[in-house]
N, CA, C and O of each residue as an XYZ file, in Angstrom:
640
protein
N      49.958    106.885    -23.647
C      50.039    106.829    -22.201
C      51.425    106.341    -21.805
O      52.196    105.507    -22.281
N      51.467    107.245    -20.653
C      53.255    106.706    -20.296
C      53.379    106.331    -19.049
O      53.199    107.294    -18.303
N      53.694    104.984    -18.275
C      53.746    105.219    -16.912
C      54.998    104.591    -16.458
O      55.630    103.811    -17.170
N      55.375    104.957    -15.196
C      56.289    104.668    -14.944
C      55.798    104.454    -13.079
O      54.928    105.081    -12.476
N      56.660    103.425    -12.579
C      56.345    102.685    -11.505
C      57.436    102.377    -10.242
O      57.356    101.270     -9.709
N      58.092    102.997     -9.929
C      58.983    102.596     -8.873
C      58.574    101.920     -7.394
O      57.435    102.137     -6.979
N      59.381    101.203     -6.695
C      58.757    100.000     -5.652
C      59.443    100.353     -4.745
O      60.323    101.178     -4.991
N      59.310     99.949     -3.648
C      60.450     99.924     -2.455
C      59.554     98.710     -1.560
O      58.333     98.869     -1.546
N      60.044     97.684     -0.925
C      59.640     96.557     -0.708
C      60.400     96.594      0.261
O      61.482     97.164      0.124
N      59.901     95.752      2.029
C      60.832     95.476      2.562
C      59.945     94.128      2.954
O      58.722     94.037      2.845
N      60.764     93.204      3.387
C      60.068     91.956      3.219
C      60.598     91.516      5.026
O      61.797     91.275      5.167
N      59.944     91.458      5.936
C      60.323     90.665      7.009
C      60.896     89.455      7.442
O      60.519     88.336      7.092
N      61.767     89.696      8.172
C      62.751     87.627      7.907
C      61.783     86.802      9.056
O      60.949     87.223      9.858
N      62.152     85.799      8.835
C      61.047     84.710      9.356
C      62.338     84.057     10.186
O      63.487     83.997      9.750
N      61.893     83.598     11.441
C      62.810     82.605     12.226
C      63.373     81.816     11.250
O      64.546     82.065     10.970
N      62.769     80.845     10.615
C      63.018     79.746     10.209
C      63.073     79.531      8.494
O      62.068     79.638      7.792
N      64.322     79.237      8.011
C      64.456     79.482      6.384
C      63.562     78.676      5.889
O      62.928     79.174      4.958
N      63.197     77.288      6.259
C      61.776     76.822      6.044
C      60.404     77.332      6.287
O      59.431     76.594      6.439
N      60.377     78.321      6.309
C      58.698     78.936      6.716
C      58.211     79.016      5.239
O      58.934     79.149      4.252
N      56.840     78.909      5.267
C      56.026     78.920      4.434
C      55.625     80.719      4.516
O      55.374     81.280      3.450
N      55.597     81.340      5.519
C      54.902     82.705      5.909
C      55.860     83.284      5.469
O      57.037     82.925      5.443
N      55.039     84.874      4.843
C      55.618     85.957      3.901
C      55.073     86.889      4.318
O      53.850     86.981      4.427
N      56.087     87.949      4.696
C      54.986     89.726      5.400
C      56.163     90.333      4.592
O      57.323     89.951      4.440
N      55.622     91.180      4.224
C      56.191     92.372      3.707
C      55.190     93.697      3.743
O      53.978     93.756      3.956
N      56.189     94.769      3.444
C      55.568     95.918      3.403
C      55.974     96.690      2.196
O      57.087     97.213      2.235
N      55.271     96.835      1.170
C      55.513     97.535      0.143
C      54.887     99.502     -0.012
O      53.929    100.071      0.512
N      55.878     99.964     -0.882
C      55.767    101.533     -1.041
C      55.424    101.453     -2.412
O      56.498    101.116     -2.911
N      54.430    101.571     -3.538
C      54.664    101.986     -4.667
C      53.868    103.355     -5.171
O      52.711    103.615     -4.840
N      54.599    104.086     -5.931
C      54.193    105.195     -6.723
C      53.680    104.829     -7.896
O      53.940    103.671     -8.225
N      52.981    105.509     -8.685
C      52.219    105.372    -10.091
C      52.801    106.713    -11.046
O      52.212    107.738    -10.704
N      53.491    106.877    -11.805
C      53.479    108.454    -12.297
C      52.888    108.256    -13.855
O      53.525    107.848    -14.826
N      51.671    108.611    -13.813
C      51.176    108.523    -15.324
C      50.530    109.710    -15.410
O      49.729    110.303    -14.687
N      51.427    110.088    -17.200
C      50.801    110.804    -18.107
C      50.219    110.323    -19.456
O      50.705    109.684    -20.389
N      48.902    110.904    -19.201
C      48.001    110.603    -20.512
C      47.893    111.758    -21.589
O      47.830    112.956    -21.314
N      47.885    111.333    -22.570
C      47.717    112.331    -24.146
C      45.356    112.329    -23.994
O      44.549    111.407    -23.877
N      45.214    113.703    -24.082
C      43.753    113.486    -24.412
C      44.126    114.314    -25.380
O      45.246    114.677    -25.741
N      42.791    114.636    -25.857
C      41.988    115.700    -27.226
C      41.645    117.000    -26.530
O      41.172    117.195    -25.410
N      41.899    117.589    -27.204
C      41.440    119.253    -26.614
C      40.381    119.952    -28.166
O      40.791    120.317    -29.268
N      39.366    119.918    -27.770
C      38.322    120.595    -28.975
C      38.059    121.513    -28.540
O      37.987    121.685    -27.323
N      37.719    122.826    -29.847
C      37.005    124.275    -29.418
C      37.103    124.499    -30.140
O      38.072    124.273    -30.865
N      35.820    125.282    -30.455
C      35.482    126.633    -31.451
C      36.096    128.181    -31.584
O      35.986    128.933    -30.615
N      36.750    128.642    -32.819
C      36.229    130.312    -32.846
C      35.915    130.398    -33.634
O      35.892    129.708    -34.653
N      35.329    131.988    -33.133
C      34.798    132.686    -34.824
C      35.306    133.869    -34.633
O      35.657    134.665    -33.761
N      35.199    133.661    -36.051
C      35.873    135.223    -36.736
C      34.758    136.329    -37.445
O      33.848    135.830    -38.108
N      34.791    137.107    -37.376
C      33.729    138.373    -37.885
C      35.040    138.301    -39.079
O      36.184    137.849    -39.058
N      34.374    138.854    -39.881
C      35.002    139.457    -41.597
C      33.520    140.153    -42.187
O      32.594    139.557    -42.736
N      33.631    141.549    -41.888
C      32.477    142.533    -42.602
C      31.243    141.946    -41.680
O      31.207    142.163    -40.469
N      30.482    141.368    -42.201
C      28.673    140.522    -42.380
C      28.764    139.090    -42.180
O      27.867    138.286    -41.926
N      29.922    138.927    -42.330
C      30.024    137.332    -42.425
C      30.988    136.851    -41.160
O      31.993    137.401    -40.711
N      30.291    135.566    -40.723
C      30.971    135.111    -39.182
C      31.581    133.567    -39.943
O      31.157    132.841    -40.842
N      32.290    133.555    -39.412
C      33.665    132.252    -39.966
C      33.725    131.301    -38.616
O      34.048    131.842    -37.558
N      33.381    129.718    -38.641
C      33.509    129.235    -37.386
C      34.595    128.251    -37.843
O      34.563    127.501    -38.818
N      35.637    128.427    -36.861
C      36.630    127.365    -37.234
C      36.706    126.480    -35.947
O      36.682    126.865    -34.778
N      36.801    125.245    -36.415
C      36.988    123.781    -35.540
C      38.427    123.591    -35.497
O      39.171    123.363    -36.451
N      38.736    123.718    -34.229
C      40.237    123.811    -33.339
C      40.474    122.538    -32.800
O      39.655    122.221    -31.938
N      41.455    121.611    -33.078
C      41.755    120.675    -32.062
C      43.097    120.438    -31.648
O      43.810    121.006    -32.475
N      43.615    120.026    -31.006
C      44.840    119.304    -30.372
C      45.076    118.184    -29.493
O      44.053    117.623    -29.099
N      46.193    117.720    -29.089
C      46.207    117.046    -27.478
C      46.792    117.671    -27.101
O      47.636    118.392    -27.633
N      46.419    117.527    -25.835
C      46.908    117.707    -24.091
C      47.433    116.809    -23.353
O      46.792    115.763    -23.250
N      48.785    116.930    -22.591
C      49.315    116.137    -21.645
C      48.986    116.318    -20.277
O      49.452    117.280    -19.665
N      47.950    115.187    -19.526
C      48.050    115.346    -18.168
C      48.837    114.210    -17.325
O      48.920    113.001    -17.539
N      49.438    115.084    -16.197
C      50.306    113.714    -15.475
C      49.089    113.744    -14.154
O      48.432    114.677    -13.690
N      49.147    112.169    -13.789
C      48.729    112.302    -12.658
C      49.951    111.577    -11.547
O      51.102    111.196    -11.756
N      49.365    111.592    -10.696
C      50.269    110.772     -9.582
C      49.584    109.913     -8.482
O      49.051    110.512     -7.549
N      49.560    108.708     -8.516
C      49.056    107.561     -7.229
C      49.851    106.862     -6.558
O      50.616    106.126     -7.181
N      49.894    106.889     -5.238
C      50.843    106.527     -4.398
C      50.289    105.209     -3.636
O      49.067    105.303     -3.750
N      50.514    104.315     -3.091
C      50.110    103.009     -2.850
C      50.940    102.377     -1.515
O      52.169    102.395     -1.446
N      50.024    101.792     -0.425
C      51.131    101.293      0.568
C      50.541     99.938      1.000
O      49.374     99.892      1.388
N      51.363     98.753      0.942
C      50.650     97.446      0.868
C      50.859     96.624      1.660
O      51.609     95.768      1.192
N      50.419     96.338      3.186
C      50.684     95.634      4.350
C      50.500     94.089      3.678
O      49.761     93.848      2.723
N      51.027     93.464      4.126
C      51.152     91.554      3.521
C      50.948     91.073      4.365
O      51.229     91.880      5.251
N      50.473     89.856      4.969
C      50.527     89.119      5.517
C      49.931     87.680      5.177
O      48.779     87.275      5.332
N      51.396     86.822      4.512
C      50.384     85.037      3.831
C      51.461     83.959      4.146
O      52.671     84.117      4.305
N      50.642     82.710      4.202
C      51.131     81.258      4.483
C      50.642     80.624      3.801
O      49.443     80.445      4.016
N      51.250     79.948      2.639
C      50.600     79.560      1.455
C      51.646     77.781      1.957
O      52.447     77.172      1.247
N      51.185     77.449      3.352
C      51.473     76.173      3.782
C      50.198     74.772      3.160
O      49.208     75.009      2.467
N      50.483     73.853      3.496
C      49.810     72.490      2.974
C      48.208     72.755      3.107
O      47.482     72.892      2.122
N      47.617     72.826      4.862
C      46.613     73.001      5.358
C      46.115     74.297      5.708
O      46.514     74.821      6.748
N      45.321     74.855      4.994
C      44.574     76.448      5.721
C      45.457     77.336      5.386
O      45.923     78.012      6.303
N      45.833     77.534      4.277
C      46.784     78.447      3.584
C      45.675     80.009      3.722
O      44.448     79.996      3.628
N      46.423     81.063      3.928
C      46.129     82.614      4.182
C      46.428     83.474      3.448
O      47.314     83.132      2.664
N      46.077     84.481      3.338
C      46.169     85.451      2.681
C      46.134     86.828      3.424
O      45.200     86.645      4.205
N      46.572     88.042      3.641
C      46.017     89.132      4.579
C      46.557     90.264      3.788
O      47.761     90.340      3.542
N      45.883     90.954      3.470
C      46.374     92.036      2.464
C      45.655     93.914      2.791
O      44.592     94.283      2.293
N      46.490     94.774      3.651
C      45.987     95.935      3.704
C      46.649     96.633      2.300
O      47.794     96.577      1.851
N      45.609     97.214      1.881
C      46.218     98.536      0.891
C      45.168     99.664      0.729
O      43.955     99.617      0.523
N      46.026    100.684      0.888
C      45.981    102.501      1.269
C      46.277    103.043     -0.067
O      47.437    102.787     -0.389
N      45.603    103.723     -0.977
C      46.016    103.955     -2.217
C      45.540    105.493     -2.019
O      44.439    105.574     -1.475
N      46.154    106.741     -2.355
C      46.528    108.187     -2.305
C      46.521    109.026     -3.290
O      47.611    109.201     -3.836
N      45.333    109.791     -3.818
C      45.146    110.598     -5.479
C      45.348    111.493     -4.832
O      45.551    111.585     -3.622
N      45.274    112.678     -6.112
C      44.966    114.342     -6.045
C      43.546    114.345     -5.301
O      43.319    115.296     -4.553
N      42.903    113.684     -5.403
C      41.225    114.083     -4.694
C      40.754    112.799     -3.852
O      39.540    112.741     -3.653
N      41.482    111.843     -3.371
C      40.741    110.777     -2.843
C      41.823    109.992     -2.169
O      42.988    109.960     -2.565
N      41.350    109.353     -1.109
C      42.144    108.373     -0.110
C      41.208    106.830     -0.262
O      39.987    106.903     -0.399
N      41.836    105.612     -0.227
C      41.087    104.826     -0.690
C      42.229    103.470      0.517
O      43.426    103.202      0.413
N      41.224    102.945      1.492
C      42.182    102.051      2.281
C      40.767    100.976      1.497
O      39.667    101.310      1.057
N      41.425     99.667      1.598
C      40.872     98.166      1.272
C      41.773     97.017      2.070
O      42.996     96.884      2.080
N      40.773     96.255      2.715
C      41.327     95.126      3.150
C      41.427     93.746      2.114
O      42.366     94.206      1.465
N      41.271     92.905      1.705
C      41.469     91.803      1.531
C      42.299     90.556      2.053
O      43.525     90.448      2.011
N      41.213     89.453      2.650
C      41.799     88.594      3.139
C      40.946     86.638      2.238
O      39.960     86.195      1.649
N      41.742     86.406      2.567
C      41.647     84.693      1.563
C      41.839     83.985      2.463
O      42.922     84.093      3.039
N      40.790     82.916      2.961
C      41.054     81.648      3.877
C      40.632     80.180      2.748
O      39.762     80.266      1.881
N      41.430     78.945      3.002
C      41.133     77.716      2.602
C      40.891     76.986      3.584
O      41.716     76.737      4.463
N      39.607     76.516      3.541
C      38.919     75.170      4.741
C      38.967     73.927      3.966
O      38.235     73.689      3.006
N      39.921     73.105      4.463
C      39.903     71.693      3.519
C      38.780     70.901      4.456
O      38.671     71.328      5.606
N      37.908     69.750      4.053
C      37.077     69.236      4.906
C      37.423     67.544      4.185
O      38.129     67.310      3.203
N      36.744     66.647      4.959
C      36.939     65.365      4.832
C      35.880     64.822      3.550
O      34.802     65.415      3.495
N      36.136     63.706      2.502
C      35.568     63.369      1.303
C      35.972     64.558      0.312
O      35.087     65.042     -0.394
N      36.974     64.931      0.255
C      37.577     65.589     -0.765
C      36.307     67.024     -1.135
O      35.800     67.231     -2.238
N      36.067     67.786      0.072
C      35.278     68.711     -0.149
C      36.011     70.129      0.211
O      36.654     70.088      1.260
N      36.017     71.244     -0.413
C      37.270     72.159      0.082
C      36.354     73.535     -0.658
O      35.755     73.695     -1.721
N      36.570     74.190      0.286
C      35.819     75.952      0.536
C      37.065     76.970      0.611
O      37.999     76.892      1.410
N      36.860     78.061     -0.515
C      37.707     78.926     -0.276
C      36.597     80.330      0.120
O      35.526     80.559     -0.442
N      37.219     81.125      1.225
C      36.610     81.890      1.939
C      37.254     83.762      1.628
O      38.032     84.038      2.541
N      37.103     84.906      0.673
C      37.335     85.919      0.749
C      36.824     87.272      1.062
O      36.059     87.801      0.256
N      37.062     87.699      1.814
C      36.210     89.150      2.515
C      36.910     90.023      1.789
O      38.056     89.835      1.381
N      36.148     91.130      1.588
C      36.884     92.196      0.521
C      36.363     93.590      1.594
O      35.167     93.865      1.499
N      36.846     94.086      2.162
C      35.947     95.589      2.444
C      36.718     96.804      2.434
O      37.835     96.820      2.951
N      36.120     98.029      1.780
C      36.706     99.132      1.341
C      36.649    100.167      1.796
O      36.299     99.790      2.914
N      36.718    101.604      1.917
C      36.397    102.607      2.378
C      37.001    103.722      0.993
O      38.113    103.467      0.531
N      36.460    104.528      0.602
C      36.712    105.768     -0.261
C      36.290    106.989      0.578
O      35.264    106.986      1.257
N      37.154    108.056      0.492
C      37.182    109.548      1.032
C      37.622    109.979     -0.336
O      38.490    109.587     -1.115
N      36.348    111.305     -0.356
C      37.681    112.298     -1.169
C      37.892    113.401     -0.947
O      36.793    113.921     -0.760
N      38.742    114.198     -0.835
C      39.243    114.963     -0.018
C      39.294    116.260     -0.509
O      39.945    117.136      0.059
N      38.458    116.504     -1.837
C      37.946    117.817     -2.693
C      36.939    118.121     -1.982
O      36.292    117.411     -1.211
N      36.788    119.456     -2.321
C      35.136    119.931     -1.815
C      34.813    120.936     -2.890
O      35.589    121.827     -3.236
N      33.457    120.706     -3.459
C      32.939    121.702     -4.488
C      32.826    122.765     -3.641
O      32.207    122.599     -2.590
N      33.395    124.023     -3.946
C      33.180    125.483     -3.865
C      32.086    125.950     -3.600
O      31.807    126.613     -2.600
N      31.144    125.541     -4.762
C      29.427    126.069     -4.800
C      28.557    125.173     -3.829
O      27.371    125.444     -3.643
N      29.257    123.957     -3.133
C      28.133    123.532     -2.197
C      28.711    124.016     -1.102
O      27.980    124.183     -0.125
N      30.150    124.357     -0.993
C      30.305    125.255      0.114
C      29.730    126.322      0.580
O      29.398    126.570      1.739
N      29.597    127.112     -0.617
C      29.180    128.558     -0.208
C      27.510    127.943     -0.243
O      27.222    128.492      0.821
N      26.601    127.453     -0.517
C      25.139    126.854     -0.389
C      25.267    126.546      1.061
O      24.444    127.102      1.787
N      26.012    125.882      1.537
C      25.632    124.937      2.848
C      26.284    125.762      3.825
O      25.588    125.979      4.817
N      27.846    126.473      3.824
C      27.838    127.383      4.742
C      28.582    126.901      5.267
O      29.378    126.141      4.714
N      28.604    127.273      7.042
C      29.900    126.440      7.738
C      29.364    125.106      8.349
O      29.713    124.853      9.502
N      28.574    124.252      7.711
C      28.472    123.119      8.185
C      30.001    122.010      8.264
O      30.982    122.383      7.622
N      30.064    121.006      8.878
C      31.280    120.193      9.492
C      31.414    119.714      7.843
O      30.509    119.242      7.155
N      32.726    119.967      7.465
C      32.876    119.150      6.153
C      34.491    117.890      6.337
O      35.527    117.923      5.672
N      34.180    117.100      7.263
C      35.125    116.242      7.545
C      35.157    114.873      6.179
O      34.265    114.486      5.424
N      35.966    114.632      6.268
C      36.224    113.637      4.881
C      35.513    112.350      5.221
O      35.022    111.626      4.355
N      35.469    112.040      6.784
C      35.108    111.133      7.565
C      33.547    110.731      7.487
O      33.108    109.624      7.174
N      32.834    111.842      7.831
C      31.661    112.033      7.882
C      31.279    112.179      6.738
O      30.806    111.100      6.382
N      31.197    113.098      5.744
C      30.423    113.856      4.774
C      30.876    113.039      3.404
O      30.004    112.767      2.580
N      32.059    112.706      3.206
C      32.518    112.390      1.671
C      32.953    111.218      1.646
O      33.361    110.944      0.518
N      33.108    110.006      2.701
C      33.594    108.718      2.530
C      32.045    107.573      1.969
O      30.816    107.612      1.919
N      32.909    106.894      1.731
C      32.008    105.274      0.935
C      32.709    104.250      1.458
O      33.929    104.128      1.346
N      31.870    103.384      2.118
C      31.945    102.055      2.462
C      31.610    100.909      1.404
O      30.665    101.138      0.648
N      31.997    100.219      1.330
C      31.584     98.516      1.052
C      32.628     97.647      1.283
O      33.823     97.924      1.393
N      32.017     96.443      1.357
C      32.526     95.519      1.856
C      31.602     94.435      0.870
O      30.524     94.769      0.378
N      32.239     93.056      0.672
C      31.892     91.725     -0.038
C      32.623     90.522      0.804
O      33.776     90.531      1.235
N      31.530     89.369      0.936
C      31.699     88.112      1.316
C      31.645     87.378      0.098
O      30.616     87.419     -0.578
N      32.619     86.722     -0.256
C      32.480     85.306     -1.370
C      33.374     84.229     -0.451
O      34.463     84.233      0.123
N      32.059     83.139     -0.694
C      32.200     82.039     -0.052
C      31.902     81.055     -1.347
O      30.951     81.391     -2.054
N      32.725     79.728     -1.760
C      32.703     78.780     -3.189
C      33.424     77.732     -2.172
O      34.475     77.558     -1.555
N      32.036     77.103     -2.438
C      32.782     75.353     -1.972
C      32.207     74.580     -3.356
O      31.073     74.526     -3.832
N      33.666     73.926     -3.849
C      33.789     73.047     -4.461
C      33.818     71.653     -4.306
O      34.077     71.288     -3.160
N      33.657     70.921     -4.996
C      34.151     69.387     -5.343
C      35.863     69.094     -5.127
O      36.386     70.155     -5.467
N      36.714     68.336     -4.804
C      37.983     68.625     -4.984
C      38.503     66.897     -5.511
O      38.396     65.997     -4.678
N      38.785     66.734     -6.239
C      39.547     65.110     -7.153
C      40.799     65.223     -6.526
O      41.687     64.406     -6.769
């Protein structure tokens, strides 16, 4: 496997060279090619007699994933943040995810970290044969081929 990764980052200036807060906006590409196995059979006729020979090789496939990563964190003393959009872009699928991270410090050394995760998947192929089955029904990526989820993790600890 071979990949290779180029970035383009632009990072937003903050009023104040003391800020704790960090936004940036990142661009990254993915370019990976993988080695698989390629198996198959022939046969050969000779007179009466059939000959099966076991064929193998590898195959090189490249793929390509493109990635775009909204920032937004303050990793200050009290109630430090986190805010993270990312949009990730295949041959067959669009994939946006939020992630965000909150810290609630509380009094007697008790402290909760708070992360919401929620996702959305489209993919943006359409099988042929359920086309021609179903006909001209609405085949929007929106409606018909996306996936939702979303996760709450909430961990309150002890804190020394």
């Amino acid at each position: 496997m071979t990949k290779l990764a180029p970035r383009v980052r632009f990072t937003l200036r903050e009023k104040s060279a003391r800020s704790t807060r960090e936004r940036y906006v990142q661009f990254k590409t993915y370019f990976l090619q993988e080695e698989g196995l390629s198996f198959s059979r022939d046969s050969i006729f000779q007179g009466n007699d059939t000959i099966i020979v076991d064929n193998f090789g590898t195959r090189a496939e490249n793929r390509t994933l493109n990635q775009l990563k909204l920032v937004w964190e303050d990793f200050r003393a009290l109630y430090p943040y986190r805010a993270e959009l990312k949009v990730e872009q295949g041959k067959s699928f669009v994939r946006a995810a939020f992630t965000g991270n909150y810290f609630f410090n509380y009094a007697k050394r008790w402290w909760t970290t708070c992360k919401i995760f929620l996702q959305v998947n489209c993919f943006t192929w359409v099988n042929k044969r359920w086309l021609k089955q179903f006909g001209n029904r609405s085949l929007s990526p929106q409606h018909d081929q996306c996936q939702r989820s979303g996760r709450l993790y909430i961990q309150r600890l002890f804190y020394w």
